[in-house]
C-alpha angles and dihedrals in degrees: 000000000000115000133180112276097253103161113114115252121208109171135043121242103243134139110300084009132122127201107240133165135151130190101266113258147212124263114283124262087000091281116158110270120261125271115219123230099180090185128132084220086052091049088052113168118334090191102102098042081051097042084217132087095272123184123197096215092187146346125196148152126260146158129230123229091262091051104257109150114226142178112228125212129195128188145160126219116206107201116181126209122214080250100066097248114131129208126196113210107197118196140170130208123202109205106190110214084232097057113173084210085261119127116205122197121191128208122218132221138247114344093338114201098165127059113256092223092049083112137011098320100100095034091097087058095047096046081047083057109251130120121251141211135170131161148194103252086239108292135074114239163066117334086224090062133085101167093103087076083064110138082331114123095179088052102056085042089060092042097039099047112324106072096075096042094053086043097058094042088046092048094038087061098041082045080059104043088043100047101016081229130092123224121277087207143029126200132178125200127192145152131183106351083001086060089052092048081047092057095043088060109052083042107049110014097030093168097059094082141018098210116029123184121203117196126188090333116204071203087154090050100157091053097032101065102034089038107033114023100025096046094052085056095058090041083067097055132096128208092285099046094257122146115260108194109033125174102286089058090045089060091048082058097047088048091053100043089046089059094042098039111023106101159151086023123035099226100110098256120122098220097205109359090200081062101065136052130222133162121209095218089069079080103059116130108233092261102031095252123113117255132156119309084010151095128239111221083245087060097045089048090053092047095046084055090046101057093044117077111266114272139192129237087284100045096256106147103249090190134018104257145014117224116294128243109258091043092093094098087060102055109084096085093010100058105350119064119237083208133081085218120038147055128274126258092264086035091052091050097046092055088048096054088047091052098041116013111019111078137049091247111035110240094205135205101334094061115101132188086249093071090049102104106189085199105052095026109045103091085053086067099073107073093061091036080073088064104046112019128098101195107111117115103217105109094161112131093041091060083045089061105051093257129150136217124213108186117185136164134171112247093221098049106140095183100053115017115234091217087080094057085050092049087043090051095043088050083053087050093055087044100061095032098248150037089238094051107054084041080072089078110000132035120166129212135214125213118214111219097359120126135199106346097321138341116073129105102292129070116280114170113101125168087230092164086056093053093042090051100036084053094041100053110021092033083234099154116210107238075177150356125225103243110199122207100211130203137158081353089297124110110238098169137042132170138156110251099206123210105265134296087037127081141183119260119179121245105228100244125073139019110327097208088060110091098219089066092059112078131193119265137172105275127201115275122228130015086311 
């Protein structure tokens, strides 16, 4: 049964975005609530709590659509290299008058370069009470360009690992002119590059948040985008450059996973790729060529490669996963590019982080993906990976303090596979001896049908800032999240989305797009 969407809803879903939202709650501890002071002279200088030279450029007063008054605070953070490059990180706070004592940080997505809450993201958080932060990285700028890390080693430090931590001490201390309060709670939210910043944090500055959740996360950055996305692009090109499996060859294969993989139930979404088997030949045409509703033996040849992990010259698995099945829907953009011309959006990344962020000296303009050898380069690839990546295990000091760790990753995603989260969280699981115990503090879930971030077949709106805050302050863990399926303003899907290893598996009886006819079972571990 089909119902009106009434889930509150605090973020936009936009690149490197989650959709978050929580009820909005009393004060914490039962403190009195904060009274507001939105003055520059309240604000004072946020340097020593930084630690860098930090500027507020402005505060002000404003009102979100829905009403809530605010007080809005701009600043700018200079951090210095050894080498002499700067990099400014501008960030704005939003401080509700009616603050419930919770501080929200958002992550951004690609390259950043603007501030997500420059305009209305962040406003459903705000009108629920929290406070609310988001920055720049440290450049000005598109999220699809890398050339502000030219020759600028501060600049690839913000942007690499630097940018959230300087944010939240920067934010913390104007939460505290402004307010005279800290903030009970802490919470960081992130997806894509925001999963990465969200790992980051919990890896690196565990003392900056007390719930961190971590979406989608490109948290191996420096070997993502050389190793996965831009080797499937040269995977899908010929001798000339030219690309192998277009759109039309994209829809033959999501017919043919959908008849292979769709199941129990007939809605388009591949509940747990690992679980089902396809093979890609199925799909040649009678003479090899490609022809309508076909593949040509070239094409076969691409998606086979696709769907395995990446591998070198020798065999040897460059990066954890391949793309899931079920991600086919996504390709065209993703993977696939929309020009006759250029690369595609993982292809076009990839080339950016070569030219600008890769390697130890930036090769610049002139570099092109096609000069990129995984087999000769990949090595190169390690000195700036300790820069950017997220992918060390040690989480320590944030189980020491109390923190806790939401994963989560769409198993459709075309852009970012999920089998790299799963490697990532297994690796966790080793770390810390058992499944049980690293669920003390970190679980990770797994959307069917859900692509980068959000959009797809299946259901991907989750309140992820509800269940990070509901686990971080009532202890309440979250055996699973409710995951919405919107349209017209309307839900047509629900499902429980289970802490892994578990997934959802529907009951038989019922309306499968209502979540109370989808119980919990033993799903596969690892990537399958």
């Amino acid at each position: 049964m089909l119902r009106r969407f009434r889930l509150p809803i605090g973020l936009a879903v936009a690149a490197g975005l989650v959709v978050a939202g929580s009820p909005g709650p009393a004060l914490a501890h039962g403190k009195p609530k904060p009274r507001l002071d939105c003055s520059a002279a309240a604000v004072g200088n946020l340097g020593r709590a930084v630690g860098h030279p930090t500027a507020v450029t402005s505060v002000t007063t404003g009102r979100t659509a829905a009403g809530a008054s605010y007080c809005d605070v701009r600043a700018g953070v200079t951090v210095r290299a050894g080498d002499g490059s700067t990099s400014v990180v501008q960030l704005r706070l939003q401080v509700p008058a009616d603050w419930n004592r919770r501080y929200v940080q958002l992550g951004g997505g690609g390259f950043c370069g603007s501030i997500p809450t420059a305009g209305t993201a962040g406003d459903g958080t705000v009108d629920l009470g929290y406070a609310v932060a988001s920055d720049d990285t440290g450049h000005v700028g598109s999220g699809a360009d890398a050339s502000f890390a030219f020759g600028n080693t501060a600049a690839q430090n913000t942007w690499g690992y630097l940018s959230e931590h300087l944010t939240a001490l920067a934010a913390k201390a104007a939460l505290k002119a402004t307010t005279r309060h800290t903030p009970a709670y802490a919470y960081f939210v992130g997806c894509s590059t925001g999963g990465r910043q969200a790992l980051i944090e919990a890896q690196r500055w565990p003392g900056d948040f007390d719930g961190i959740v971590a979406g989608a996360p490109a948290n191996r950055q420096n070997y993502l985008a050389p190793l996965s996305q831009g080797v499937r692009e040269l995977q899908n090109r010929d001798a000339d450059f030219r690309q192998i499996v277009d759109a039309a060859a994209a829809a033959v294969v999501a017919r043919g996973v959908r008849e292979a993989c769709d199941g129990p139930v007939a809605d388009g979404v591949v509940d747990d790729p690992r679980s089902c088997r396809f093979d890609p030949a199925t799909l040649l045409c009678p003479d090899a060529t490609a022809a309508p509703g076909c593949l040509s033996a070239a094409q076969v040849a691409v998606v086979k490669k696709w769907y395995d992990s990446p591998r070198d010259d020798r065999g040897r698995e460059l990066y954890p996963g391949g793309l899931p099945l079920g991600s086919e829907g996504g390709w065209v953009g993703a993977d696939i590019s929309t020009s006759p011309t250029g690369l595609s959006g993982g292809g076009a990344y990839a080339e950016q982080v070569l030219r600008y962020l890769a390697f130890p000296t930036d090769p610049g303009p002139t570099y092109s993906l096609r000069d990129f050898d995984p087999n000769r380069d990949a090595a190169r690839l390690r000195t700036m990976a300790k820069v950017y990546n997220a992918d060390t295990t040690n989480l320590d000091a944030f189980r020491r303090s109390g923190g806790k760790l939401m994963l989560y990753h769409g198993l459709a995603d075309p852009l970012i596979t999920p089998f790299g989260t799963v490697q990532y969280y297994e690796d966790v699981v080793e770390r810390y001896g058992s499944l049980a115990r690293t669920q003390q503090f970190a679980r990770l879930y797994l959307l069917p049908g859900v692509y980068h971030c959000a959009g797809g077949p299946g259901p991907d709106r989750v309140d992820w800032l509800g269940a990070i805050r509901a686990w971080t302050e009532r202890g309440t863990a979250p055996t699973s999240v409710l995951a919405a399926k919107v349209g017209g303003g309307a839900t047509t899907m629900e499902r429980p989305v289970y802490a892994y290893p578990l997934r959802a598996r529907y009951d038989g009886s019922g309306d499968p797009n209502a979540a109370a006819n989808w119980k919990p079972v033993l799903g596969p571990r690892g990537r399958g």
